[in-house]
N, C-alpha and C positions, 0 to 999 in steps of 0.2 A: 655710598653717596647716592643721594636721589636729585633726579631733574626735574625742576617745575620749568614748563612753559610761560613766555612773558603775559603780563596781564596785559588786560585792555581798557585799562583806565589809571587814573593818579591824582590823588590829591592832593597833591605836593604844594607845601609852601611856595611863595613865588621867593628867588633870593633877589637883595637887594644888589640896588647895581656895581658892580667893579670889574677889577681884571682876573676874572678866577682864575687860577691854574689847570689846564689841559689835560685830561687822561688822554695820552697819547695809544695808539695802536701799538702794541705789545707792550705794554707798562701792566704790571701789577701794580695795585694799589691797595695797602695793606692798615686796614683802617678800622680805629674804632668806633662801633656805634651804641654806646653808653649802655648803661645796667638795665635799660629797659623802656622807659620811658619817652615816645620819640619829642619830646619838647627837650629832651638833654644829648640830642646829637646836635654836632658844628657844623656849621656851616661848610666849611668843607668837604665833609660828609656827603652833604645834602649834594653837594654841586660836584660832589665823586656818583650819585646814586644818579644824576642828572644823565649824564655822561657814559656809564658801563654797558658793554652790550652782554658781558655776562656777570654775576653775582655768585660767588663762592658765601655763603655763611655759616655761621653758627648756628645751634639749636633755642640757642635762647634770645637771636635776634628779633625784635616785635615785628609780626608780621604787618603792621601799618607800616611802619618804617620801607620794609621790600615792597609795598605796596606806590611807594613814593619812584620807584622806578620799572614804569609800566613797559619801556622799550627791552626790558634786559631779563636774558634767561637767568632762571635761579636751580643752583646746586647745593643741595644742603648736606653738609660735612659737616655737621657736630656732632662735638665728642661729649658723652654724659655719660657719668662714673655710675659703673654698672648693668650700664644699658646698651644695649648693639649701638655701636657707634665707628665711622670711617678712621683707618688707620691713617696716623699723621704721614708716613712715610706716602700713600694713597694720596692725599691732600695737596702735598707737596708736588707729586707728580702731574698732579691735575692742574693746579695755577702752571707748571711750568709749560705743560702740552698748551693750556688756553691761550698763554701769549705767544708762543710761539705759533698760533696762528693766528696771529695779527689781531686778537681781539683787546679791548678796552677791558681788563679783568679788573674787579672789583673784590676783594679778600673780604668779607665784613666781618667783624668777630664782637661779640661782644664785649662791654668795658669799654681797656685799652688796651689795644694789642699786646702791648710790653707788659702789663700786670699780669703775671700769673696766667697766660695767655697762648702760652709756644709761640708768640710771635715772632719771638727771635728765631725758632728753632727753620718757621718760614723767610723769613728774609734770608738767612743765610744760606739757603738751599735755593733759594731765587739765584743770590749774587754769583753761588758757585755755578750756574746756571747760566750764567751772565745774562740773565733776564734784568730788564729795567726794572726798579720799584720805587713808588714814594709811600711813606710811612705818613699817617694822620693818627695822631693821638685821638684817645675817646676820654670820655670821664669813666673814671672806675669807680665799681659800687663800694668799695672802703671810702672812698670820700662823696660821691655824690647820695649812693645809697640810705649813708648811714646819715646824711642830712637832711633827708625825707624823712628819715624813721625820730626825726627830733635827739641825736644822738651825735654834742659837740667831740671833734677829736683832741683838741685841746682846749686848755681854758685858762688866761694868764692870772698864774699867780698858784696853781692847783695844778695841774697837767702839763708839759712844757715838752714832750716827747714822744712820738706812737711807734709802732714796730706791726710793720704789715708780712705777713707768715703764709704759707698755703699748709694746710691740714694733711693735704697727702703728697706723696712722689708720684712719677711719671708711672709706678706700676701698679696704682691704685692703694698701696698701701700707706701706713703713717711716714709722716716725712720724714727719713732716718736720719736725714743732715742736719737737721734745724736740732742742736740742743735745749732742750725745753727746761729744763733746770736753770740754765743759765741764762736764758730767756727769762723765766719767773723774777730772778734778781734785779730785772731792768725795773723803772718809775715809769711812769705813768700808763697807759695804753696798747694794749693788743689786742690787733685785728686780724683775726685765723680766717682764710678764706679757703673755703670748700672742707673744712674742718668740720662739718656734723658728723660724719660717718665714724669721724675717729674720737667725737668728743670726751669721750669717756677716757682713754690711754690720756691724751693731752690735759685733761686737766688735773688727772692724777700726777702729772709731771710737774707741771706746774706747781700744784701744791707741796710736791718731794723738794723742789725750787725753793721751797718759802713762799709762794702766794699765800693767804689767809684762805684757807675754807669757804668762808663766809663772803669772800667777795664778790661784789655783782657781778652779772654776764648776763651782756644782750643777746639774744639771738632774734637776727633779723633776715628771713624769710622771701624770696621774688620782691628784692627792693625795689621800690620807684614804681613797681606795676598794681595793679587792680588786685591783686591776689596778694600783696604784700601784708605781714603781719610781722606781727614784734612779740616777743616776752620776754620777761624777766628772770633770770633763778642766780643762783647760786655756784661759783666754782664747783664744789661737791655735791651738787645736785643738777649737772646742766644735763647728764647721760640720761638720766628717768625722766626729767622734765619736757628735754626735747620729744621720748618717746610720749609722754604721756599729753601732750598736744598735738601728736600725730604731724609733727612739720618734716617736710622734706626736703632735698635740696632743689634749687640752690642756696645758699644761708649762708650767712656771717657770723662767728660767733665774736664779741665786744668784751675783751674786759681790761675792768681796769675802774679806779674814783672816779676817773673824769667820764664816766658812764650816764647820761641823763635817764629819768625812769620813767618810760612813759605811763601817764596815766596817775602818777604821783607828783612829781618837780614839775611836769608840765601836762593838768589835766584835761586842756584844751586840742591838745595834739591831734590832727588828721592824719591818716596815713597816706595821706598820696596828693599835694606833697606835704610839708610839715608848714603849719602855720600854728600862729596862737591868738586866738580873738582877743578885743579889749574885752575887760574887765565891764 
């Protein structure tokens, strides 16, 4: 884990006026700060970022976002699959030493904490800890992500169900627990997170499942940020395709009918965030 010193400046939104809630002295607070984009963090957030005298984050937190809290040191502690990254057991150690000396600890993680996140794996190691904590939900990029990238997750009358998955286990490998056969059998919607590394095993499964060959699959790319990107392919073709656009993580892979196709159903689509001009 690395330590940035506080900045000395912030352009922080002003919040509007109410009774916010107090990060008290030895409170962890374990919060999400959305997929990327800082126009989709809460207000909570904001007025957690206000308040922390240190900042534990993610790697893929926007650095305008930590930029929004100029009084407060920044610890970066993310974890990215394949890449030197701080051991969660490390992490865990670290929020509990921070509040235990009396400081305002800010956890930020990208998303939501509780999606696909270890969030839980941190609160409970707080509690056993008996360190205070309060929990702030984020938007997560299967739902906020994939609404930039112009990609409905249901649609009445067509789609009436999704099933949110993570692509790998805690040891980097395919996720052994998630039956994907039996997955494949579900209607409508699935959204694999962190699923490109293994796309190839998963959608072969999927198809051993019954999925059709031929079905669409989005892959969507650092949603909600400046570098975000979308394509299109094919269940039996998502393993050559993602390779042969050069995309890397982080990614979402989509599939399922209720897929929109950018650039075809809707070919006014921006990427960042998703709109559609009049006609």
């Amino acid at each position: 884990m690395s330590v940035h010193p506080a900045a000395s400046f912030s352009r922080a939104p002003a919040l509007p006026f109410a009774e916010w809630p107090r990060l008290e002295k030895g409170w962890v607070w374990l919060c999400g700060a959305g997929p990327g984009d800082p126009g989709l963090l809460t207000l909570h957030a904001l007025n957690a970022l206000r308040q922390a005298d240190v900042i534990v984050h993610d790697a893929l937190v926007n650095e305008d976002i930590l930029d929004w809290a100029p009084q407060a040191q920044r610890i970066a502690a993310g974890k990215r699959g394949g890449k030197p990254s701080a051991k969660q057991a490390d992490i865990c150690d670290t929020l509990i030493a921070l509040a235990r000396k009396g400081l305002r600890v800010l956890r930020l993680k990208g998303g939501d904490p509780f999606t696909f996140g270890r969030g839980a794996e941190e609160a409970r190691a707080l509690m056993a800890a008996q360190v205070p904590l309060q929990v702030v939900p984020g938007i997560t990029s299967g739902i906020g992500g994939l609404a930039y990238a112009g990609i409905p997750l249901t649609e009445r009358g067509d789609n009436q169900a999704v099933t949110f998955v993570t692509g790998h286990d805690a040891t980097g490998g395919p996720a052994a627990s998630v039956n994907w056969p039996a997955l494949a059998k579900l209607s409508g919607t699935i959204v694999v997170y962190m699923g490109m590394k293994h796309a190839g095993p998963i959608s072969r499964a999927l198809i051993t499942g019954g999925r059709a060959p031929d079905e669409i699959v989005s892959i969507v790319m650092s949603a909600t940020t400046s570098a975000q990107r979308v394509i299109v392919s094919r269940l039996d073709r998502i393993e050559a395709d993602i390779l042969a656009a050069g995309l890397e993580p982080p990614a979402l892979l989509v599939i399922g009918k209720g897929v929109l196709i950018p650039g075809q159903a809707a070919p006014r689509v921006t990427l960042h965030p998703f709109s559609i001009a009049a006609e």
